[in-house]
N, C-alpha and C positions, 0 to 999 in steps of 0.2 A: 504494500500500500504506500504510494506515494504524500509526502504532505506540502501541501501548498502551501507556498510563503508569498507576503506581497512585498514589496521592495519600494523605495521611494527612488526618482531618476533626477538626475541634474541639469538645468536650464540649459540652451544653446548657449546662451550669454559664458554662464561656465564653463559650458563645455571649449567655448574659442580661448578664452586662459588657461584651462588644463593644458590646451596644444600646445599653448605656446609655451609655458614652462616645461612641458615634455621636451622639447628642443634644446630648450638654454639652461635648466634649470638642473642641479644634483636629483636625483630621484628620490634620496628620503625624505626633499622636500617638496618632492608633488606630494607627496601621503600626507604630509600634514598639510598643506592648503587645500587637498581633496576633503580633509575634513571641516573645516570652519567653512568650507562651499557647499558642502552637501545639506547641510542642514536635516540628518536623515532623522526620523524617527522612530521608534522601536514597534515592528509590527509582531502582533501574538497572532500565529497560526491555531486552526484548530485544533483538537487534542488525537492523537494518532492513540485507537484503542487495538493492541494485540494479543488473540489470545494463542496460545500454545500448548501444547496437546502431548504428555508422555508419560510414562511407565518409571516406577523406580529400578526396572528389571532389565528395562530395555530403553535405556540414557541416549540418547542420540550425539553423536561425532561431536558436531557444534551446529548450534540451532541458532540462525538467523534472526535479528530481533524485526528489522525492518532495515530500506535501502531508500534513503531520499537522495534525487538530484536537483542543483540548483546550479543558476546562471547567472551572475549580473556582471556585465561589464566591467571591464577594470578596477575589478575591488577585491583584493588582497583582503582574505579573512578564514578565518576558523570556525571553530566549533570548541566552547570552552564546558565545565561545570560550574555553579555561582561558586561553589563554595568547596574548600577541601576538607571540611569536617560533615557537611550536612548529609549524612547517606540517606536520609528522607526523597528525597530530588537528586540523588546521585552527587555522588566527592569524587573530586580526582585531585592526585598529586600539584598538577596546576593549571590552574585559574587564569592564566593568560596565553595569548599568541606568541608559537616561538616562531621564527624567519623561517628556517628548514628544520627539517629533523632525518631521524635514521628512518631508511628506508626499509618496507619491509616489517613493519613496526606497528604497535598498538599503543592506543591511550587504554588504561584502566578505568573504570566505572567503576565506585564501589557502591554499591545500588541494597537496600534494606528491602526486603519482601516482608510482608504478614499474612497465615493463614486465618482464615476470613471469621473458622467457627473459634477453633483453639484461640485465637492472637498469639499462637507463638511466633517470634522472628527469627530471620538468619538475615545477613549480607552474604549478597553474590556479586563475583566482580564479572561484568560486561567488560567486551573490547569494543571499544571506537576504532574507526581508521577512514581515511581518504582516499579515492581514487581522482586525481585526476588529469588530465592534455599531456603533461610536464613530466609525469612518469607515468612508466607503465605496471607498477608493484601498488605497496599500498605504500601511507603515512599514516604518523597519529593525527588524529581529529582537529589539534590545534594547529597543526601549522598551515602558512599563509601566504608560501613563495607562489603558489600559481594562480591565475587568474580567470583561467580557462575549463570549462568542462569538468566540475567538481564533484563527488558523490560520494554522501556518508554514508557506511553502513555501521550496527551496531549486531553483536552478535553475542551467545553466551556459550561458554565451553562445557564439553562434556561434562569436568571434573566439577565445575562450579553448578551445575543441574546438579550432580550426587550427592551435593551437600544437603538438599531439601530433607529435614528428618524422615516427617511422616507423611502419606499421599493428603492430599485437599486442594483449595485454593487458596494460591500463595499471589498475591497484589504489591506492585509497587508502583510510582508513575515518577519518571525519570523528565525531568526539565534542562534542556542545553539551552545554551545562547551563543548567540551569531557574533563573532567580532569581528571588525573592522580594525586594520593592520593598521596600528597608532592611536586607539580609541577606545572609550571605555564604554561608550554604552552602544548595546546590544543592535543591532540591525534587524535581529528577527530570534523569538524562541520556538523552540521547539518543547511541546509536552507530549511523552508518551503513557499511555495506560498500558503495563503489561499484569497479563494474567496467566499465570501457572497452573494449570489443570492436573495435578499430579494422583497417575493411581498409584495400585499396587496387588499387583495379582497373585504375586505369591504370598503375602499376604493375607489377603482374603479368600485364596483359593487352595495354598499347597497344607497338605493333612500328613500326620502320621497315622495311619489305619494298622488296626488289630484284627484279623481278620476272625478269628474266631472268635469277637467279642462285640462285635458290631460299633455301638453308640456307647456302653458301658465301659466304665473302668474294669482294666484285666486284673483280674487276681490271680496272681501265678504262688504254686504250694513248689517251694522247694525241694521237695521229693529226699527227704531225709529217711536213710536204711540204715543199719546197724552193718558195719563192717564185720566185726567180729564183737565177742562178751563186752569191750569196753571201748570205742570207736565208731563213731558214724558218718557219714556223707551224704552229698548230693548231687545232683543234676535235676535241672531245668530247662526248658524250652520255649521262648516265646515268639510267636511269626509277628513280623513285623515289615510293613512294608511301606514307602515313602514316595510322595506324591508329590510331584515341585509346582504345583498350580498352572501349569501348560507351558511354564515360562520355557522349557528348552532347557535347563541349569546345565554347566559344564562339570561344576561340581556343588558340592552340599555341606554345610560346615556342621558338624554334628556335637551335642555335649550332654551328660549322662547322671545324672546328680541322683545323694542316697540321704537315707536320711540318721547319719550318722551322730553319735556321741563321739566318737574319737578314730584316731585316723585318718587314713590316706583312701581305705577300699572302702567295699561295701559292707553294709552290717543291719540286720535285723536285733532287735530287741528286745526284752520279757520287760510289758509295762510296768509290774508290780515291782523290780529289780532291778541292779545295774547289769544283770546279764548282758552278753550280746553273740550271735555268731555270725562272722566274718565270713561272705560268697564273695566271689567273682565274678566280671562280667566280661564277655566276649560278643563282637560283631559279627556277624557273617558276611560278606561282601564279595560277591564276584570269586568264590569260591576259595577266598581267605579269611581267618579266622583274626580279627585287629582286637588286641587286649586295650579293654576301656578305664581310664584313669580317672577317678571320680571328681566331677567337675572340672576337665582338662578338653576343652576344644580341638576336635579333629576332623580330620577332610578325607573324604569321601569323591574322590575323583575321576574323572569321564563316567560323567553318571549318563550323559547321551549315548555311550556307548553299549552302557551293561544291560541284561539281561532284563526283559520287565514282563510282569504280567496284569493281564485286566480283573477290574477290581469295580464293584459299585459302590461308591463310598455314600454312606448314610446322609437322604437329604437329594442324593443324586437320581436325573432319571436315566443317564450312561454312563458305562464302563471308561474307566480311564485305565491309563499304564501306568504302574507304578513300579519301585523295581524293590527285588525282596530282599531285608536285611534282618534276618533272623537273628534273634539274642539268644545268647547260652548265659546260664544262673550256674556256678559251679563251687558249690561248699566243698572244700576240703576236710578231710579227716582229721575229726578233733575228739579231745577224751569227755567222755558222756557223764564221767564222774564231777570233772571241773564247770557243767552246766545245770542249774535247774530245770526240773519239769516244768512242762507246760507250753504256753504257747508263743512263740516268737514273731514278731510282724515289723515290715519295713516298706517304705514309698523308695519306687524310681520315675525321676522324674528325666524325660527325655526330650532335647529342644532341639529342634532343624533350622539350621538358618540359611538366606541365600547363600551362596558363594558365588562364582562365575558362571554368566550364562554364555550359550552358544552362539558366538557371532548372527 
């Protein structure tokens, strides 16, 4: 979307002095008699409203904010921000027209968003740059050597979209102004409305499923046998299979928490007592067995690739793929003397977080 700007022009009258001092005159001093002749004043464009459409899953390269062109005549000027503190209207490092700058280059934007129900904020920094006649790369926004064939665009990077916490809508409205090369007040502002539409589908969509348990919480019995007169053990089994919400994941970050007194493993309890006996826990994955460290984050990798099978998940009216990572519970052999009777019980709590998805 393009934004309209109106410009004020200068009399013949001035125009036949600009020539002639074009001739005879130093050139940093047409720029200042260009200004006390112009007598310009600051025109407000309409407000440029953009809204923007993404996934926390699926972050785009670098999203275009908008791309204005403008034209006037012989007038050396920029694209500044008011202010270098106010991220309200957008800051930038600085506040005035430089002559040239590096090529290839960007202004920073540091631009404040709010989501609209939460009001929580972040700062994301936009890039500014210039295209214009005089190179054929970009510049930053402020600079003011060319005269010809100018066009700002504004754009935001991948990394600086990741930062959005949680999906919603995220609002900020960004205010540039126009300078004229030896002058302080604005030739034209520019105000934009941007709007961040942010989902998240794994999120809202990726489950852990028990498949033998449906909607309900699993109660898995450790399966405690008597080894011999004074020693026992276990083994357990629980199917478990992991749904990434259609996102594609490349991988899956996984972590496994117990509900321990003491310790590094797992451990069940006797309420009545400080009893406890100490199980293990193991992965299944793609036909290796990964030992789980309690509360230690672990990855789960080319999960596009592995093995998956269909699944109704509760709530659903079709089969999805999900892929199967069966837990093994595995009590070791402890003495039956050093344990009270009765009954033992303990929570695992198990959390999937995104990891990388598939191009």
């Amino acid at each position: 979307m393009k934004n309209k700007m109106k410009w004020t022009s200068m009399t013949a009258h001035w125009s036949a002095i600009i020539n002639f001092i074009r001739k005879y005159v130093y050139p940093a001093r047409i720029i200042a008699i260009l200004l006390m002749a112009g007598a310009t004043l600051p025109q407000v464009a309409d407000a440029i409203t953009v809204d923007l459409n993404y996934d926390k899953n699926n972050v785009p390269v670098i999203t275009p904010v908008w791309s204005q062109e403008w034209s006037v005549a012989n007038v050396l000027g920029g694209w500044v921000c008011r202010s270098n503190r106010n991220e309200n209207e957008g800051a930038c490092e600085e506040t005035h027209l430089v002559w040239w700058y590096a090529f290839e280059a960007y202004s920073k934007i540091r631009l404040r968003f709010r989501e609209q129900i939460s009001h929580a904020e972040i700062t994301l920094i936009l890039l500014g740059s210039v295209r214009n006649a005089c190179y054929t790369g970009v510049v930053h926004m402020n600079a003011a050597a060319c005269q010809w064939g100018r066009s700002l665009k504004l754009r935001i990077p991948s990394e600086e979209l990741a930062k959005i916490p949680t999906s919603g809508t995220w609002k900020a409205t960004l205010v540039l102004d126009y300078l004229q090369w030896g002058g302080d007040d604005p030739l034209g502002t520019s105000t934009t409305d941007i709007t961040l539409n942010v989902t998240d589908h794994f999120a809202e969509n990726a489950a852990i499923y028990f498949p033998q348990f449906g909607t309900a919480t699993p109660r898995v019995d450790l399966n405690l046998h008597r080894l011999n007169a004074s020693q026992m053990s276990g083994r357990a089994n629980l199917d478990m299979c992991l749904y990434d919400g259609g996102v594609k994941a490349r991988s899956l970050q996984m972590k496994i928490e117990g509900s321990n007194k003491s310790g590094t493993g797992f451990q069940v309890i006797k309420s009545d007592s400080a009893d406890t006996i100490d199980y293990a826990v193991s992965m299944n994955y793609g036909g290796r067995s990964i030992p789980v460290t309690r509360g230690v984050e672990f990855s789960l990798d080319n999960v596009d690739k592995a093995a998956t099978r269909p699944v109704l998940l509760p709530g659903q009216r079709q089969a999805v793929r999900c892929v199967p990572v069966p837990l093994t519970l595995t009590t070791q052999p402890f003495n039956i003397r050093e344990k009270r009777s009765g009954e033992y019980q303990g929570t695992l709590t198990v959390t999937m977080l995104m990891g990388t998805q598939t191009p």
